[in-house]
C-alpha positions in Angstrom: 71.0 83.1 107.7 72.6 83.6 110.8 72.9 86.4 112.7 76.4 88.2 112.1 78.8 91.1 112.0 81.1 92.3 109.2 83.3 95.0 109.5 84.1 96.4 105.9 86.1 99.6 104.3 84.7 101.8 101.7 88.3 103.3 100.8 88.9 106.9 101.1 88.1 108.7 97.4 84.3 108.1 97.2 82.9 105.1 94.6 86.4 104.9 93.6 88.2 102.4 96.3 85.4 99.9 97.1 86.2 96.3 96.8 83.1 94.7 95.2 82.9 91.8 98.4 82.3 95.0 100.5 79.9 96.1 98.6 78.2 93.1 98.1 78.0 92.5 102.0 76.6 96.1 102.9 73.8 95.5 100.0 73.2 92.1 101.5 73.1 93.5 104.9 69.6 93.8 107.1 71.2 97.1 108.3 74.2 98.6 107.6 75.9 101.1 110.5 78.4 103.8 108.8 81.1 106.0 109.6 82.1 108.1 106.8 84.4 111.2 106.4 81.9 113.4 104.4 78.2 113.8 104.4 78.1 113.0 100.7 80.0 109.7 101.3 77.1 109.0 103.9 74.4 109.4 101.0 76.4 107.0 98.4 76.1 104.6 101.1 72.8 105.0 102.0 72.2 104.0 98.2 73.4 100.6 98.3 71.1 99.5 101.3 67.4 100.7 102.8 68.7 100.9 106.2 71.4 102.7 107.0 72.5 104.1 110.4 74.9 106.9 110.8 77.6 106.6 113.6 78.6 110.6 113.7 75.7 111.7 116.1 78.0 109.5 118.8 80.5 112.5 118.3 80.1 115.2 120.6 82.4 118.5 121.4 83.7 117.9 124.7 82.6 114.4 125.3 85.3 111.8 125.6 85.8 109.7 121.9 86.0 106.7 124.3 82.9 106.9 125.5 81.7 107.8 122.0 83.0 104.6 121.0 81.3 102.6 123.1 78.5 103.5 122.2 78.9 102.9 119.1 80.2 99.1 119.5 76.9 98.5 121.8 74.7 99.9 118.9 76.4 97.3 116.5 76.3 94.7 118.7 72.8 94.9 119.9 71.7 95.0 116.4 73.6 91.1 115.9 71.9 90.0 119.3 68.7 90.7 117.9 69.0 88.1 114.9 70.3 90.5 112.0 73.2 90.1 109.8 75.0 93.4 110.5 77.2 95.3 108.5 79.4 98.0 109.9 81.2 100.3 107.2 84.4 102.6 107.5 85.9 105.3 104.8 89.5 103.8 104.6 90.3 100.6 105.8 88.1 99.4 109.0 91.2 98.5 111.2 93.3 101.7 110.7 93.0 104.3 113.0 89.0 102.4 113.9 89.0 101.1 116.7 85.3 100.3 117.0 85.1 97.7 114.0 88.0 96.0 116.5 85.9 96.6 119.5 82.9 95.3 117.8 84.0 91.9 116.6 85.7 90.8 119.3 82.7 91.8 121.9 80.9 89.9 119.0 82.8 87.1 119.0 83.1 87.2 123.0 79.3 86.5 122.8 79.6 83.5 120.6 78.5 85.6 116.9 80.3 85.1 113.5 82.3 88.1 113.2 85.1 89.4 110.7 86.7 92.3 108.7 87.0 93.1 105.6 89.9 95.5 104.3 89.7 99.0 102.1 92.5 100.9 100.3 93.8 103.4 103.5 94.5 106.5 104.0 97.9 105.4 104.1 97.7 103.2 100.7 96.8 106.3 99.4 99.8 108.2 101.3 102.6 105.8 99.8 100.9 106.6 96.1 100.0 110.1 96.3 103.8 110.9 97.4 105.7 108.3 95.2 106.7 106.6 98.8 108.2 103.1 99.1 108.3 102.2 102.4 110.5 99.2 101.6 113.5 101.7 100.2 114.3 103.1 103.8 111.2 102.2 105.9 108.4 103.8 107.7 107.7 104.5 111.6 104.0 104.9 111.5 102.5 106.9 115.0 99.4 108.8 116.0 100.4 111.9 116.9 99.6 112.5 120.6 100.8 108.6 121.3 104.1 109.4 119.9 103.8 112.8 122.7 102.6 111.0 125.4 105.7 108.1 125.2 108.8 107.7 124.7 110.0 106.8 121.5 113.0 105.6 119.3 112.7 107.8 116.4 115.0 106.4 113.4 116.5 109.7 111.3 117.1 107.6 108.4 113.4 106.5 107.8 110.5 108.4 107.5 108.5 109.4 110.5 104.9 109.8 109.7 102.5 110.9 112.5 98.6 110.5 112.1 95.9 112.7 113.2 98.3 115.5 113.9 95.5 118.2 113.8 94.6 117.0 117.0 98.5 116.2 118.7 98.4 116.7 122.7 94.9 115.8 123.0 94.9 114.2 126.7 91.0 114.6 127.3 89.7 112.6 123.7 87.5 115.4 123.9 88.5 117.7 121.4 88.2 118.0 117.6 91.3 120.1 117.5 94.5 121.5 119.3 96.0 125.0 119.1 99.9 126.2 118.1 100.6 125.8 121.5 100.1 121.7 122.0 101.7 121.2 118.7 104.7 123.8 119.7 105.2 121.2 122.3 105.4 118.1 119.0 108.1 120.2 117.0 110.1 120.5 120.4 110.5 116.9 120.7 110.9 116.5 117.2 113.9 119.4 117.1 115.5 116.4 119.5 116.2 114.6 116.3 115.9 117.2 113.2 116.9 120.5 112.4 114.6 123.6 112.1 114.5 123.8 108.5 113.7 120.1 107.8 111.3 120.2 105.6 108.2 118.2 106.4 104.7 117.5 104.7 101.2 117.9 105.5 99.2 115.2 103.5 95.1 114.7 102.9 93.7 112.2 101.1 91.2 113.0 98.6 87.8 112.0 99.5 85.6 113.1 96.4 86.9 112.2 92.9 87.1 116.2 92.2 89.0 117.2 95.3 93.0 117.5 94.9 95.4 115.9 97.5 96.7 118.3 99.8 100.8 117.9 99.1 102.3 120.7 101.4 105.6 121.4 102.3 106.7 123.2 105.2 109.8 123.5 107.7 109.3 122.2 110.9 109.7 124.8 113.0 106.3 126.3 111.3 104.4 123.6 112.0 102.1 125.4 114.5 101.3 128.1 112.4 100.4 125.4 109.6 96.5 124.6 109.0 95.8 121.5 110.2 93.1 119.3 110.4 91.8 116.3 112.3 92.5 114.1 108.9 95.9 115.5 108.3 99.3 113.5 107.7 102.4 114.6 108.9 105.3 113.0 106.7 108.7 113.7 108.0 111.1 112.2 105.2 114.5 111.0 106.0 117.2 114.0 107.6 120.4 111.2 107.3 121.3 108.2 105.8 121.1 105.0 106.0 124.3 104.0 108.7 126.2 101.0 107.1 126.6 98.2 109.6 130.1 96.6 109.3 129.7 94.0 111.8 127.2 92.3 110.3 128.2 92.4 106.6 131.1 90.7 107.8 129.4 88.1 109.7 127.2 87.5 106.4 130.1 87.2 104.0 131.7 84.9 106.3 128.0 82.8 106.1 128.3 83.3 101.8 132.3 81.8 101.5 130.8 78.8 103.8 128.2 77.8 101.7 129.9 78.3 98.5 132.6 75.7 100.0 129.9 73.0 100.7 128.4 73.8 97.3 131.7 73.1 95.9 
């Protein structure tokens, strides 16, 4: 067989989420890289294939999560260049918030090797079910959190407004694990731009072992700093207004409907 790389996601709730392709390509695999959310998640992994390489020692306080990875990507990559069919596995889904199965395939493909992906249910698939969400009934804007600080943004009142990785909003260095009241002071004040202090918003966690409960928290916005947050907590801001009707258009449409029915006719 060739030498190759595929990118695939293990889901986030632990043996639960897996698709069986997935993990038919990581038990295939002459070595498999991971990237899991929990220690135990690494073991069940390890399971599946004799040679299994961890990607967390790349994570370092204080070191930039750039740099981290890069490394990372090389380590996959060098591991194709030497003849191997690679296998590089994410909790979630490997294109969400995972930058380095990206990274790695296209550097892979760059250097002429058969590279792809392979999707897992996300943190947000889990989001939409966890919380009875539809994001077709009034729509989602979907940010990380310190993006959505660092530029400026249209923010749409009548859809919800959910920001990823909020445990770590301000972050400028991609050095830190976590940021203090004081950076995320500065996230509710640009959110108070566009809804009240006493919207209520929610904190959201995924479950990652089949006994842990989903974390389902309610809070105003204004306490947001004081909140517990964590580098895998969701911030869901539901709806402060509805839907604005839009005349103009309606109009235009019904206009387009009496037409049509006259050439039917």
């Amino acid at each position: 067989m060739p030498p190759s790389l595929v990118c695939v996601g293990t889901g986030m709730t632990l043996g639960a989420h897996i698709a069986p392709l997935c993990r038919d390509y990581i038990e295939k695999a002459d070595v498999v890289f991971s990237l899991m959310s929990h220690g135990i998640t690494e073991k069940w992994v390890e399971e599946m294939n004799a040679d299994v390489r961890s990607l967390q020692p790349y994570y370092e306080e204080g070191k930039s999560r750039n740099d981290s990875y890069q490394e990372m990507v090389e380590a996959i990559v060098e591991e194709v260049r030497t003849g191997k069919r690679v296998v590089a596995a994410f909790y979630g889904h490997p294109g969400i918030f995972a930058c380095v199965a990206h990274r790695a395939i296209n550097k892979a493909r760059d250097e002429g090797f058969v590279a792809h992906m392979e999707p897992g249910i996300s943190a947000e698939s889990c989001l939409y079910a966890d919380l009875g969400i539809d994001p077709g009934r009034v729509g989602c804007q979907h940010y990380e959190a310190s993006q959505f600080m660092f530029y400026q943004r249209v923010v749409d009142p009548a859809a919800y407004l959910i920001l990823w990785q909020v445990g770590l909003a301000g972050d400028q260095s991609l050095g830190k694990f976590s940021t203090g009241a004081e950076y995320r002071q500065v996230l509710v004040d640009i959110l108070l731009e566009t809804y009240p202090a006493e919207h209520e918003v929610v904190l959201y966690q995924a479950k990652v072992l089949p006994i842990d409960e989903i974390r389902n928290e309610s809070v105003a916005l204004a306490d947001l700093p004081r909140a517990e947050l964590y580098m895998h907590t969701t911030l869901v801001i539901p709806p402060a207004q509805k839907m604005q009707d839009n005349p103009r258009v309606r109009q235009r449409l019904r206009a387009l409907d009496s037409g049509l029915k006259l050439v039917t006719d």
